[in-house]
TORLOKE-947539 format. One record per residue (C-alpha): residue number from 1; x, y, z. Coordinates in Angstrom, 1 decimal. Example, Ala and Ser with C-alpha at 12.3 -4.5 7.8 and 13.67 -1.06 7.14 Angstrom:
% TORLOKE-947539
> i / px / py / pz
> 1 / 12.3 / -4.5 / 7.8
> 2 / 13.7 / -1.1 / 7.1
% end
This chain:
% TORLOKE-947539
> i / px / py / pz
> 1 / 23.7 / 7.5 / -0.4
> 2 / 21.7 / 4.8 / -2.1
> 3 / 17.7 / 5.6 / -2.7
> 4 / 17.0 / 3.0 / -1.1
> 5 / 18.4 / 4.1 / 1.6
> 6 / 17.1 / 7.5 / 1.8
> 7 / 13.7 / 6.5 / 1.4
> 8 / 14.1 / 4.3 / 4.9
> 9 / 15.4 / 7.6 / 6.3
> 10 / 12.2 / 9.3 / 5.4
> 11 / 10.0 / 6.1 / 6.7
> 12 / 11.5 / 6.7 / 9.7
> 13 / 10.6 / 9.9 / 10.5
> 14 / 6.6 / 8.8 / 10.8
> 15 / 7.8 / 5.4 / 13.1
> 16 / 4.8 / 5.5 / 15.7
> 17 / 6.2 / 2.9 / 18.2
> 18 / 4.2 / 1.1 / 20.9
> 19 / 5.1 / 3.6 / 23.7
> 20 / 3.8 / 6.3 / 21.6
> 21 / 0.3 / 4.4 / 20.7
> 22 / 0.2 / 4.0 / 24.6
> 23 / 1.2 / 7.5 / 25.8
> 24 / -1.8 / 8.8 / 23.1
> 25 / -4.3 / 6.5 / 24.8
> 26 / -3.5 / 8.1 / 28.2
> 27 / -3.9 / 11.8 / 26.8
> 28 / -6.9 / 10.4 / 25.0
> 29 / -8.0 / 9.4 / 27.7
> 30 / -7.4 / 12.7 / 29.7
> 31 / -8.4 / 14.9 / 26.7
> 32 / -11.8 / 12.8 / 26.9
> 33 / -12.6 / 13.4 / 30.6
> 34 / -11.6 / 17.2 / 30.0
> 35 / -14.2 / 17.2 / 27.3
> 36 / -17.0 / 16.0 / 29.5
> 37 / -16.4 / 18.3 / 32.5
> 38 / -16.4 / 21.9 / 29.7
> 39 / -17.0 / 22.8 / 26.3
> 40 / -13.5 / 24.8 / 24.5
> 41 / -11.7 / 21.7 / 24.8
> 42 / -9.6 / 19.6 / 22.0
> 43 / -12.3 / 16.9 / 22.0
> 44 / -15.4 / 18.4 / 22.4
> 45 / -17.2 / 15.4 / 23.2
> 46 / -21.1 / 16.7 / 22.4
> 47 / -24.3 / 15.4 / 23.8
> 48 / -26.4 / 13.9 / 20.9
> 49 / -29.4 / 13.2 / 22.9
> 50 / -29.8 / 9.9 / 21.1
> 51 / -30.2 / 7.7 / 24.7
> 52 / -30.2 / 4.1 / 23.1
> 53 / -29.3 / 2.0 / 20.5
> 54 / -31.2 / -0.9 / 18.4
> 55 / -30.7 / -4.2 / 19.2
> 56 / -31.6 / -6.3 / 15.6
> 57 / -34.9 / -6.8 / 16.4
> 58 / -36.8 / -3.6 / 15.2
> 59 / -39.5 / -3.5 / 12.5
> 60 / -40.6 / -0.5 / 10.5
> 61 / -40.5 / 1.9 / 7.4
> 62 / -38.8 / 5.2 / 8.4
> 63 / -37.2 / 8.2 / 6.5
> 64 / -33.6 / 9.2 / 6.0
> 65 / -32.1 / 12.5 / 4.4
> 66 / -29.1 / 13.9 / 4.0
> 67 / -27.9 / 17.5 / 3.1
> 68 / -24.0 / 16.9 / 3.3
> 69 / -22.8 / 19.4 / 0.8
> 70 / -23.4 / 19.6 / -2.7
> 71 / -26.2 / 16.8 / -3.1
> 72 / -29.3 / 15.9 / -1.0
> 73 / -30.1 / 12.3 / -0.7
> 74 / -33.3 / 10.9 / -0.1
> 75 / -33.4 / 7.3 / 1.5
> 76 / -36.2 / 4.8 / 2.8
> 77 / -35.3 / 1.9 / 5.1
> 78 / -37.1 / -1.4 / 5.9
> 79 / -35.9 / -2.5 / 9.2
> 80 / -36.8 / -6.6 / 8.7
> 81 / -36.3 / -7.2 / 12.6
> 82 / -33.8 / -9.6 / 11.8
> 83 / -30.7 / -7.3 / 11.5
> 84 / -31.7 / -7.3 / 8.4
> 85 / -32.8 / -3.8 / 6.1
> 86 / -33.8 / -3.1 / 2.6
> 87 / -32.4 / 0.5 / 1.1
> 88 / -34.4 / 2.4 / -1.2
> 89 / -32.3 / 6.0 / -1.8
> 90 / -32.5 / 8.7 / -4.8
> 91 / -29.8 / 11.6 / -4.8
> 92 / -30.1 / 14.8 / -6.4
> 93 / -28.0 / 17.9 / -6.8
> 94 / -28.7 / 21.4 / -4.9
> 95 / -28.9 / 24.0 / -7.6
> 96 / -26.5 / 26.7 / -6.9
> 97 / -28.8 / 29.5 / -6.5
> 98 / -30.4 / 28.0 / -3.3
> 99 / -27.0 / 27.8 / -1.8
> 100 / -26.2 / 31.4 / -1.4
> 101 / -29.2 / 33.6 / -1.2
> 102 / -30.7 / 35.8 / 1.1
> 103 / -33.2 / 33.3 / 2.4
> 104 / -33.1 / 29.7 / 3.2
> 105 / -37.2 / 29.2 / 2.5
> 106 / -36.4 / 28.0 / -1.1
> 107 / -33.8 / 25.9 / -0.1
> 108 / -35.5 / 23.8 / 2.0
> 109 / -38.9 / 24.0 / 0.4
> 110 / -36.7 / 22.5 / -2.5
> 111 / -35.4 / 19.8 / 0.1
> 112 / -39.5 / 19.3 / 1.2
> 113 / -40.5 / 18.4 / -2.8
> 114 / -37.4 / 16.2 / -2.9
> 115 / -39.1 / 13.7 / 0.0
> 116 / -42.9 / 14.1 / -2.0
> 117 / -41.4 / 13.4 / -5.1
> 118 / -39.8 / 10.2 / -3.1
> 119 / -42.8 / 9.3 / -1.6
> 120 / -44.5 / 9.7 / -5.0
> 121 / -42.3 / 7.1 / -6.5
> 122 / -41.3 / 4.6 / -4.0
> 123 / -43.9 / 4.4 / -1.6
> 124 / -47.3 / 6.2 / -4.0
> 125 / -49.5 / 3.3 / -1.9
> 126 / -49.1 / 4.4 / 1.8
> 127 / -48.8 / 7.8 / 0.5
> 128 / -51.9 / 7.9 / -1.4
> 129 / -53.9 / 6.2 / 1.1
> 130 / -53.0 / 9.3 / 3.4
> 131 / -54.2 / 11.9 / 0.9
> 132 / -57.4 / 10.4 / 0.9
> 133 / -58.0 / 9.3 / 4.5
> 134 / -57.0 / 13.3 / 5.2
> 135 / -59.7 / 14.5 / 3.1
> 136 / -62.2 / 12.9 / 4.8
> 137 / -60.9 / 14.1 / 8.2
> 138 / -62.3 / 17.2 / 9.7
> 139 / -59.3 / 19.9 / 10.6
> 140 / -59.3 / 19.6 / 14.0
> 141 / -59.1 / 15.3 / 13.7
> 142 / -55.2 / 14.4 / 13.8
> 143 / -54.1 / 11.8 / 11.6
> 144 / -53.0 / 8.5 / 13.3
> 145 / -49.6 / 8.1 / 14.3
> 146 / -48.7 / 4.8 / 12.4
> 147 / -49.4 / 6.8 / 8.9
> 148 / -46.6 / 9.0 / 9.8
> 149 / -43.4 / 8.5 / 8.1
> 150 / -40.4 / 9.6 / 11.1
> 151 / -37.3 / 11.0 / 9.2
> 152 / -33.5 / 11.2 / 10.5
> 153 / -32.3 / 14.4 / 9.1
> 154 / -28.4 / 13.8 / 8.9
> 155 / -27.7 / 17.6 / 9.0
> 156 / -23.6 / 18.0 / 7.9
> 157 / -22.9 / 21.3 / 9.2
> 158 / -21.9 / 22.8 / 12.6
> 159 / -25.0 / 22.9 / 14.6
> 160 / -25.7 / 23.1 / 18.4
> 161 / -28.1 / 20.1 / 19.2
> 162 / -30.8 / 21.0 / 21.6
> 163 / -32.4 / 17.6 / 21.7
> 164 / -32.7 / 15.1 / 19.7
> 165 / -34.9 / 16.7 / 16.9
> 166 / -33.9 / 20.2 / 17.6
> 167 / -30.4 / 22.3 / 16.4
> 168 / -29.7 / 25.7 / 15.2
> 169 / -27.7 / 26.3 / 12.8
> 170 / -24.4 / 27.5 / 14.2
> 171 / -22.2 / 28.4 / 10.1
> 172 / -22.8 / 27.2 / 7.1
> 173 / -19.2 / 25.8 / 5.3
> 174 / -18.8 / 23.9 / 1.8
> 175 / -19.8 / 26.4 / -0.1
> 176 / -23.4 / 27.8 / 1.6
> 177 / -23.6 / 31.0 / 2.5
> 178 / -27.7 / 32.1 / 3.6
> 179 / -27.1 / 33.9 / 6.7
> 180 / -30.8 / 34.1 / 7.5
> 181 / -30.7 / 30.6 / 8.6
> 182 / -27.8 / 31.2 / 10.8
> 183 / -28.9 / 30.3 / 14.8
> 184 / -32.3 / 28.8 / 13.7
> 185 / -33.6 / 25.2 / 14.1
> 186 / -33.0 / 23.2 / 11.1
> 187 / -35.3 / 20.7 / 12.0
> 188 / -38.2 / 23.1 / 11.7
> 189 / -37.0 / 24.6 / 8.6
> 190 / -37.4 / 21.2 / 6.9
> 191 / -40.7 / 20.8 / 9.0
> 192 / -42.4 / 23.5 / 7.9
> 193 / -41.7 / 23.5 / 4.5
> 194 / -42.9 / 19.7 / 4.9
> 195 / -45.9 / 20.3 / 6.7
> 196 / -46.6 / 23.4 / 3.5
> 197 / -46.8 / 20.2 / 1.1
> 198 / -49.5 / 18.4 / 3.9
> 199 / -46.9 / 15.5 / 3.4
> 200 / -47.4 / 12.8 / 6.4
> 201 / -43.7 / 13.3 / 7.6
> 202 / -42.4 / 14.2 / 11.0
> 203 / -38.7 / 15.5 / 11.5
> 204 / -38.0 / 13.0 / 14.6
> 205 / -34.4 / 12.8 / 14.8
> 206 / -31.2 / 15.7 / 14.2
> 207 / -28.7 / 13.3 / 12.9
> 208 / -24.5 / 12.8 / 13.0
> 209 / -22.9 / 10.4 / 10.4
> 210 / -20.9 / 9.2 / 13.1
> 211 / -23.8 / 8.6 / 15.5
> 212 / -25.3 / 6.6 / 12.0
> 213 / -22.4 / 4.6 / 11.9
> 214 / -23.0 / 3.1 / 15.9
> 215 / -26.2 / 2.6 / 14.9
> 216 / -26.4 / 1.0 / 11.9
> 217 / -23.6 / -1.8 / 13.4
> 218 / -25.7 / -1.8 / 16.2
> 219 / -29.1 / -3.1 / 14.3
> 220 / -26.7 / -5.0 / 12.2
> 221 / -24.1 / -6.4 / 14.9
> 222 / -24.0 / -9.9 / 14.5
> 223 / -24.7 / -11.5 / 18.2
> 224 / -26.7 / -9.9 / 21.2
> 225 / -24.0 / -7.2 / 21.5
> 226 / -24.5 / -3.7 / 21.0
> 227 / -21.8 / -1.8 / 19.5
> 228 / -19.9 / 0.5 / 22.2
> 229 / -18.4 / 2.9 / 19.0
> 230 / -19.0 / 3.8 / 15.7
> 231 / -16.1 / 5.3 / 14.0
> 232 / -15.4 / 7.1 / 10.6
> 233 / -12.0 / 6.6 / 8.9
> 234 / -12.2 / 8.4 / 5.2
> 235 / -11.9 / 11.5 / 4.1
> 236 / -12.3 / 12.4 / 7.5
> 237 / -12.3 / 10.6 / 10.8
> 238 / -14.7 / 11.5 / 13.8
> 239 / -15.8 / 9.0 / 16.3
> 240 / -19.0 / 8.1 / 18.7
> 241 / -19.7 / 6.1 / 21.9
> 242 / -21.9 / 5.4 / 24.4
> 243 / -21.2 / 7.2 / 27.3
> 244 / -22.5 / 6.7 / 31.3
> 245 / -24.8 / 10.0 / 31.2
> 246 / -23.4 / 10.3 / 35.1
> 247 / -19.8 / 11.1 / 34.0
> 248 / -20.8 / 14.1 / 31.6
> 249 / -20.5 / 16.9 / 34.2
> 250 / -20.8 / 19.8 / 31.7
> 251 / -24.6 / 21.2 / 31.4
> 252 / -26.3 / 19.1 / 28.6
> 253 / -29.6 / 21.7 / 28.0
> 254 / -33.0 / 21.0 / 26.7
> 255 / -34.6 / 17.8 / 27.1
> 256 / -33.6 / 13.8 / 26.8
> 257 / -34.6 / 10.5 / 28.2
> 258 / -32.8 / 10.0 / 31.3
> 259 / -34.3 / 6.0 / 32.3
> 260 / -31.7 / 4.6 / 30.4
> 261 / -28.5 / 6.5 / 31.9
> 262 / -26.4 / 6.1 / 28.7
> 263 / -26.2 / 8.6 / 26.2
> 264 / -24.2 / 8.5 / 22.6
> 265 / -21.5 / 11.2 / 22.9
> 266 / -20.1 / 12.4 / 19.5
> 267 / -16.3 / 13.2 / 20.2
> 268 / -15.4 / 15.2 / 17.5
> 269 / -12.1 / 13.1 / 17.7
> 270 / -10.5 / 15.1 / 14.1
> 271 / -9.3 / 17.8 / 16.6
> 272 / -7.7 / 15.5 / 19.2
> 273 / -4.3 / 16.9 / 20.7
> 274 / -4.9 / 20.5 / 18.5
> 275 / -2.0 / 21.4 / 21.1
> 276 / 0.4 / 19.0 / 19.8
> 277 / 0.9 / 17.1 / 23.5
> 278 / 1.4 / 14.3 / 21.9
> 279 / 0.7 / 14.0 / 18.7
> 280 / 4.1 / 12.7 / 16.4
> 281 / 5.3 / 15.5 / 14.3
> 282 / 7.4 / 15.5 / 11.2
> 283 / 8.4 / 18.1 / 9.0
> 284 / 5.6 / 17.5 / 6.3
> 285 / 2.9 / 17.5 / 9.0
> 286 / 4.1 / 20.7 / 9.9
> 287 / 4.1 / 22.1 / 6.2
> 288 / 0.6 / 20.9 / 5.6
> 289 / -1.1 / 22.4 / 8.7
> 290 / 0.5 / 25.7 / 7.6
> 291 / -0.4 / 25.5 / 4.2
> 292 / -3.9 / 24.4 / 5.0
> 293 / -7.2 / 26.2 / 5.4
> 294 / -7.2 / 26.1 / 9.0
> 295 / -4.2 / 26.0 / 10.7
> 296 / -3.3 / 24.8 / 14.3
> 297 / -7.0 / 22.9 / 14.2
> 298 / -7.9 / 19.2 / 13.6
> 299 / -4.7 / 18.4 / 14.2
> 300 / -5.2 / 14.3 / 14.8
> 301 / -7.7 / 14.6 / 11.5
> 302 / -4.1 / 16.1 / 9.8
> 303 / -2.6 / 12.7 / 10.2
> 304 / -5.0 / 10.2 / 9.8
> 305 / -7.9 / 10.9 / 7.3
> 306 / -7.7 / 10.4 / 3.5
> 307 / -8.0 / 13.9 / 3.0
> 308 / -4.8 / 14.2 / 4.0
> 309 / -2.7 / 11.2 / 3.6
> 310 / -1.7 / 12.3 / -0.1
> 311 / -0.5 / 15.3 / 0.6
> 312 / 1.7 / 14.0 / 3.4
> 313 / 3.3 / 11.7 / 1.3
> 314 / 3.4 / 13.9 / -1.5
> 315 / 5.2 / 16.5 / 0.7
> 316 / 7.7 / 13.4 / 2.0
> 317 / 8.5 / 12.9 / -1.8
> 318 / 9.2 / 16.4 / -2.8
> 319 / 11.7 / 16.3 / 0.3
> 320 / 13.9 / 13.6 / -1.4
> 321 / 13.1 / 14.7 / -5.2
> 322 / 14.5 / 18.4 / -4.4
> 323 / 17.4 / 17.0 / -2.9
> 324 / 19.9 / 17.3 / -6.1
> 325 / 22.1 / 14.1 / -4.7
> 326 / 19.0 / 11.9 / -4.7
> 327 / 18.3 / 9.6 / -7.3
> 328 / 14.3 / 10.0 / -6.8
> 329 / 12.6 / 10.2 / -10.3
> 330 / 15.7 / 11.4 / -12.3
> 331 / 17.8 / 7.9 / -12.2
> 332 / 17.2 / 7.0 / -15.1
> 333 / 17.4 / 9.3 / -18.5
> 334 / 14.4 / 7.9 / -19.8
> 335 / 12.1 / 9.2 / -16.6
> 336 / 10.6 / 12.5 / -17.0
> 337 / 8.3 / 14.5 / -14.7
> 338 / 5.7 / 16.5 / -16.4
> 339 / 5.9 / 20.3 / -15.8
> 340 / 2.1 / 20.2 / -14.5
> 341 / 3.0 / 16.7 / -12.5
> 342 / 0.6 / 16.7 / -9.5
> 343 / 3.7 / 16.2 / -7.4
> 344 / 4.6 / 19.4 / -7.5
> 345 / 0.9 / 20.5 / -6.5
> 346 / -0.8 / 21.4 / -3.6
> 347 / -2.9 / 18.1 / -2.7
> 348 / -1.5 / 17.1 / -6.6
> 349 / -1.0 / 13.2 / -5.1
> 350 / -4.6 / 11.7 / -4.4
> 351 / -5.1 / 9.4 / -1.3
> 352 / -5.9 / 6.5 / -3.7
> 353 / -2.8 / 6.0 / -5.0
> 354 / -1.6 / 5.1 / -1.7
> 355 / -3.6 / 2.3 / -1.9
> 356 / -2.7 / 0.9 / -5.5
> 357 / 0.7 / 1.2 / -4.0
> 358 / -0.3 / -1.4 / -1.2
> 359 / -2.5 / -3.4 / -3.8
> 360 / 0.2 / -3.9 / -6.1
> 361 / 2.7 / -7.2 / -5.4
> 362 / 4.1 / -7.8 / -8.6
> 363 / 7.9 / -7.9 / -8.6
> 364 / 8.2 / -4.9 / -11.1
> 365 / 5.5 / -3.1 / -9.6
> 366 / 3.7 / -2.5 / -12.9
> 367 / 0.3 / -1.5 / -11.3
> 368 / 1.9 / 1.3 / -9.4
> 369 / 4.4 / 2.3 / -12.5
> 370 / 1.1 / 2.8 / -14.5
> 371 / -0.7 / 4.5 / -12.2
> 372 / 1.8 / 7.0 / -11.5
> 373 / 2.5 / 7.9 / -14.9
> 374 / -0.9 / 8.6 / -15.4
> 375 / -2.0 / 10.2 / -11.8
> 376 / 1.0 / 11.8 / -11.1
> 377 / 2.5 / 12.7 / -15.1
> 378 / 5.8 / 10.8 / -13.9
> 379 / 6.7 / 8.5 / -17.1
> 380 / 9.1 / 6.1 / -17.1
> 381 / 10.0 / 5.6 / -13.4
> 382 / 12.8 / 3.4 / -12.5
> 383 / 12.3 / 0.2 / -9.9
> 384 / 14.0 / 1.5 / -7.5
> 385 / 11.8 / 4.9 / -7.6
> 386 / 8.7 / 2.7 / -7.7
> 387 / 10.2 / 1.3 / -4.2
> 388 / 10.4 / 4.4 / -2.7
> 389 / 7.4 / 5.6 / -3.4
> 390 / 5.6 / 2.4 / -2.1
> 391 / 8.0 / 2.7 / 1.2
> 392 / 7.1 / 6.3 / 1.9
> 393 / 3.5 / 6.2 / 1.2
> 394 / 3.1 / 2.6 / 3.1
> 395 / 5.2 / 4.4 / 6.0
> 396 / 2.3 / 7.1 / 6.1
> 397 / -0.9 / 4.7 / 6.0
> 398 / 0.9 / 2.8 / 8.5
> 399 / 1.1 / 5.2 / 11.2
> 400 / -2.2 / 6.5 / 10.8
> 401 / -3.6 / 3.2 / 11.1
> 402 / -1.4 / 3.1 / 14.5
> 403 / -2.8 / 6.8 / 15.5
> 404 / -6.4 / 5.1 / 14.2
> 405 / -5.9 / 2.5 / 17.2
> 406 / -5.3 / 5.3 / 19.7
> 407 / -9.0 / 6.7 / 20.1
> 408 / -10.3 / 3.0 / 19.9
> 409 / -8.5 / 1.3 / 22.2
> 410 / -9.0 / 4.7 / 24.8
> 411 / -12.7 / 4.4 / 24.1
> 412 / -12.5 / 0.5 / 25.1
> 413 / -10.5 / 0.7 / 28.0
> 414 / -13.1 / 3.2 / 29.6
> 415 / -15.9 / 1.0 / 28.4
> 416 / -14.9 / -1.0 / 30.9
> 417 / -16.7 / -4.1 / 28.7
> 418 / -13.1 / -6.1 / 28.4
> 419 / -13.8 / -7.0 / 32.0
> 420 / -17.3 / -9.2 / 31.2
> 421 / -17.9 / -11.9 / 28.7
> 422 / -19.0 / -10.3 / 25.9
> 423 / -17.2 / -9.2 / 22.7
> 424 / -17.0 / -5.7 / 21.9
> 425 / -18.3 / -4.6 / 19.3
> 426 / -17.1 / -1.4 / 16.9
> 427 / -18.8 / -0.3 / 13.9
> 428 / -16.6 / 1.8 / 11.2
> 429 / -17.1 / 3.1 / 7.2
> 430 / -14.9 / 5.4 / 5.2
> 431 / -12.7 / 4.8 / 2.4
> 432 / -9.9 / 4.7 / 4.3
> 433 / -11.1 / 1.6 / 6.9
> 434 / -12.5 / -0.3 / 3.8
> 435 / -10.2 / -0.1 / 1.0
> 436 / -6.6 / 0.2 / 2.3
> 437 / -5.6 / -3.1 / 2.0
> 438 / -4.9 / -4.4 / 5.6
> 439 / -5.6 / -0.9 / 7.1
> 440 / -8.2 / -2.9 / 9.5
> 441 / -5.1 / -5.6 / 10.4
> 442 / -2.6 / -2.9 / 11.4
> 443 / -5.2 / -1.3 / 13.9
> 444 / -6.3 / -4.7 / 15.2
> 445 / -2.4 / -5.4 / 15.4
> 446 / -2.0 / -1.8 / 17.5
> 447 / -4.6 / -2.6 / 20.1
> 448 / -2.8 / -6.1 / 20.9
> 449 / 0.1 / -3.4 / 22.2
> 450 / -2.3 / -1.2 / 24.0
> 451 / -1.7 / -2.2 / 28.1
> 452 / -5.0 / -3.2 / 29.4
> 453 / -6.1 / -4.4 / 26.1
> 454 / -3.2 / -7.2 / 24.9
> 455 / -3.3 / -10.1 / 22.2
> 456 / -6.1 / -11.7 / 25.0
> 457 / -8.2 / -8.6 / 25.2
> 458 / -7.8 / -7.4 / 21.2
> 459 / -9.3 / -11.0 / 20.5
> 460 / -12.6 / -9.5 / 22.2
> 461 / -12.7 / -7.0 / 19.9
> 462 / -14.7 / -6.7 / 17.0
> 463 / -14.3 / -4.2 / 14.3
> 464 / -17.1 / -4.5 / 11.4
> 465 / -18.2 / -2.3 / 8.5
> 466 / -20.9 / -0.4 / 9.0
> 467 / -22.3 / 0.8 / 5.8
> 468 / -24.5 / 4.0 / 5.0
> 469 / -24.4 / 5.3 / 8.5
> 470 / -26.4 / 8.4 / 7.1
> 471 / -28.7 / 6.4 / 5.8
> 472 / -29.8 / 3.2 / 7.7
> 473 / -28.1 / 5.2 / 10.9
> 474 / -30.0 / 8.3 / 10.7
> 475 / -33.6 / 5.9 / 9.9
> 476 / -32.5 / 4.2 / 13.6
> 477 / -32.0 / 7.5 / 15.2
> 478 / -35.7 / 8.4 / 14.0
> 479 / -36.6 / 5.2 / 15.1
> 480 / -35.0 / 5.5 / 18.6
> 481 / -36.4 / 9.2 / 18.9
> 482 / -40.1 / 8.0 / 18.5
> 483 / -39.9 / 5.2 / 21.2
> 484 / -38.5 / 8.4 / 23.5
> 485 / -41.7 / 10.0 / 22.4
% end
C-alpha cells in the first residue's frame, strides 16, 4: 500500500467527529457538577476565593510574583483605567541550593530581596519616600494604607487555598524538595521574610495562572463584558470560570466575600475523564500514558497540551516507520535517519515542529524538509515522507483543538449567557492557542457543532488572547483582594 495511503490510515485513527465533541460536552458537563458537589473527583473544580472580576476601569500600582519552577519573576503593573496597563517585570534564577534544603527561610528570604531589589530599581521614589516617612513614625503609628504596595503571589505548586491570601503548601514538584515547608502558608512565608526587610508590601492575593488569565481578559476585554473563562492551552491546559457560589455544594472553608454570589472556580480541567468515559483512545495515547511519569492521571491534558502533542505524533510515526512494508523515511536511498534521531526518542519530536509543519505551504515543503533534518537528524526525506509527516502531525493538532472546544463550549452552555444579548467573552494564552496556525479557527469551527451553541450561538462567542496572566492577572487578583478588604 501506497504512503500516502497509510498515513490517512493513521489520521484516522485520532478522527474526533461531532457526535464525539458533543458526547464530551455532556460528561463535561456531568464531570463538572460531580466536582462541585465532592472533592476526589476527575475535575476537581477548586474554590479560589477570588469573588469578582475587573471591569477596565481600575487604577493603581500593584505587585506581581511568580515562583513557577526554576525562575522567580518579579512584575509591577500600572492599571491606566482604560483597559489599558504598563508592565514593568525582572526575572531571575533560584540558586540550586535553596531548592532542596532542610529549611525554606532562605528561600524565600531570597524571594523577599528579589521584590527590594525591584523596588529599589523601578519604583526607588515611592519606595524611598516610605523609608523616610517610617522613621519618623513612632512603632505603634501604622503606616497608611495607600503606601502599601498589594502583591499577587502566583504560587505554581499544589497548594490547598484557604482564602484568598492564605494556602499551605500541599508537595513541592519540579525539582524542590524542603519538606519543612510542607502544610504551611506560603503567603506568610513570603510575608514574613518581607516584613524582616520593613519593605511596605502586603501578600494580598494566593494566585493561579489560570485565574490570571480570566482576569487579565477581563480588565482588558474589549466592550462592557466580563470574560466568563480564562483558559490555558500550552504546555499544559487548565481552565477557570465564574461560577454561581449557590451551585458549589461541597464545603468551601475559611473565609470569602459572599455579596457578590459568584466565585472563580479553577477546574483543574488537565485531569478531565482520568477514567477514560469518553475520552478517544488510540494506540499511541495509550503508549504515552504508560510510558509517562504518571500514569492513568491527566488524561484530557495527555491529548491536548504541547507537552504532549510531539510525542503523540512521534509515537504515530514510529508506528508506520517500523513497519518494514512502509515506505516512511527509507523511500528513497538518499534518506538516512541518524542513529541518535529524536524520532527514535522518548519526547525526541518537539511540539514545535508541529507547527512549522502547519506553517509551511510551499509545494515542496522545503520549510518542514529543513527543519526535520535538523530537529529530528532525518536528511534527505522524500515528498511524499514530508506529506506524511504533515498529515499525521496536522491529524493530532486537529483533534486536540476539537477536544480544546469540549470544556469551552460545556463551560458556555452552563453560563447560561447565550440566552441574553451580550457576547461572551473567553480569555486564553499558551503556546499552543497562539502559535498553531489556525488552532483558534478549528475550536471556533467545533463550537458551531456543539447543540445549544450552533453557527448563531458560536458567533457570540469571543475568544481573545490574554497575555501574562501571572503577571497582570495575579496584580488584578491583589487588586480584587483589597476591595474585599
Amino acid at each position: 500500500m501506497a504512503l500516502s495511503e497509510e498515513a490517512q490510515r493513521i489520521v484516522a485513527k485520532f478522527d474526533y467527529t461531532n457526535e464525539d465533541v458533543n458526547e464530551g460536552v455532556q460528561e463535561f458537563l456531568r464531570q463538572m457538577k460531580e466536582g462541585l458537589e465532592k472533592d476526589g473527583t476527575s475535575l476537581s473544580q477548586i474554590p479560589t476565593y477570588v469573588t469578582s472580576a475587573p471591569n477596565g476601569t481600575e487604577k493603581g500600582l500593584y505587585l506581581a510574583v511568580d515562583l513557577g519552577g526554576t525562575n522567580f519573576r518579579v512584575c509591577s503593573v500600572l492599571l491606566g483605567g482604560d483597559s489599558t496597563f504598563n508592565l514593568t517585570a525582572t526575572k531571575v534564577a533560584i540558586p540550586k541550593d535553596l531548592m532542596v534544603a532542610e529549611s525554606s527561610k532562605p528561600l524565600f528570604q531570597f524571594l523577599a530581596k528579589q521584590v527590594e531589589e525591584f523596588l529599589r530599581t523601578h519604583h526607588d521614589d515611592h519606595f524611598q519616600a516610605y523609608i523616610q516617612r517610617r522613621k519618623t513614625l513612632s512603632s505603634i503609628e501604622r503606616v497608611r494604607e495607600e503606601e502599601i504596595f498589594h502583591l499577587g503571589f502566583t504560587f505554581s505548586f499544589p497548594v490547598q487555598q484557604l482564602a484568598i491570601n492564605k494556602g499551605t503548601l500541599i508537595r513541592w514538584t519540579k525539582g524542590f524538595d524542603i519538606p519543612e515547608a510542607v502544610g504551611k502558608d506560603v503567603c506568610k512565608l513570603l510575608q514574613d521574610a518581607i516584613d524582616d526587610l520593613h519593605l511596605p508590601v502586603k501578600v494580598s492575593a494566593l494566585v493561579n495562572d489560570t485565574v490570571g488569565t480570566l482576569m487579565t481578559r477581563s480588565y482588558t476585554s474589549p466592550g462592557k463584558e466580563s470574560a466568563i473563562l480564562g483558559a490555558i492551552f500550552g504546555t499544559g491546559t487548565n481552565g477557570a470560570y465564574i461560577e454561581k457560589m449557590d451551585k458549589i455544594k461541597k464545603p468551601v472553608q475559611g473565609s470569602y466575600d459572599k455579596s457578590t454570589g459568584l466565585m472563580v472556580v479553577n477546574t483543574e480541567w488537565g485531569s478531565f475523564d482520568n477514567q477514560l468515559n469518553h475520552l478517544p483512545d488510540t494506540p499511541y495515547d495509550t503508549q504515552l500514558d504508560k510510558e509517562s511519569l504518571n500514569p492513568g492521571l491527566q488524561m484530557y491534558e495527555k491529548r491536548v497540551s504541547g507537552m504532549f502533542l510531539g510525542e503523540i505524533c512521534r509515537l504515530a510515526l514510529l508506528d508506520l516507520v517500523k513497519d518494514p512494508a512502509i515506505s516512511l523515511f527509507k523511500n528513497d536511498s538518499q534518506t538516512t535517519v541518524a542513529e541518535e534521531s529524536g524520532l527514535n526518542k522518548q519526547w525526541g519530536l518537539d511540539s514545535a515542529l508541529l507547527s512549522t509543519a502547519a506553517e509551511d505551504e510551499s509545494e515542496d515543503l522545503s520549510k518542514l524538509k529543513a527543519s526535520i533534518e535538523k530537529e529530528l537528524k532525518i536528511f534527505a526525506p522524500s515528498l511524499e515522507d514530508l506529506k506524511a509527516f504533515r498529515d499525521v502531525s496536522a491529524a493530532v493538532v486537529r483533534r486536540a483543538a476539537k477536544l480544546s472546544a469540549v470544556p469551552i463550549g460545556a463551560i458556555v452552555l452552563d453560563s447560561g449567557n447565550l440566552e441574553t444579548d451580550e457576547i461572551v467573552d473567553i480569555g486564553v494564552d499558551g503556546s499552543l492557542v497562539e502559535y498553531y496556525p489556525k488552532f483558534r479557527d478549528m475550536v471556533m469551527e467545533t463550537l458551531a457543532s456543539i447543540e445549544g451553541i450552533g453557527e448563531a450561538g458560536a458567533k457570540k462567542i469571543r475568544i481573545g488572547i490574554a497575555k501574562d496572566g501571572s503577571g497582570v492577572g495575579a496584580a488584578l487578583i491583589a487588586l480584587v483582594a483589597t476591595r474585599m478588604e
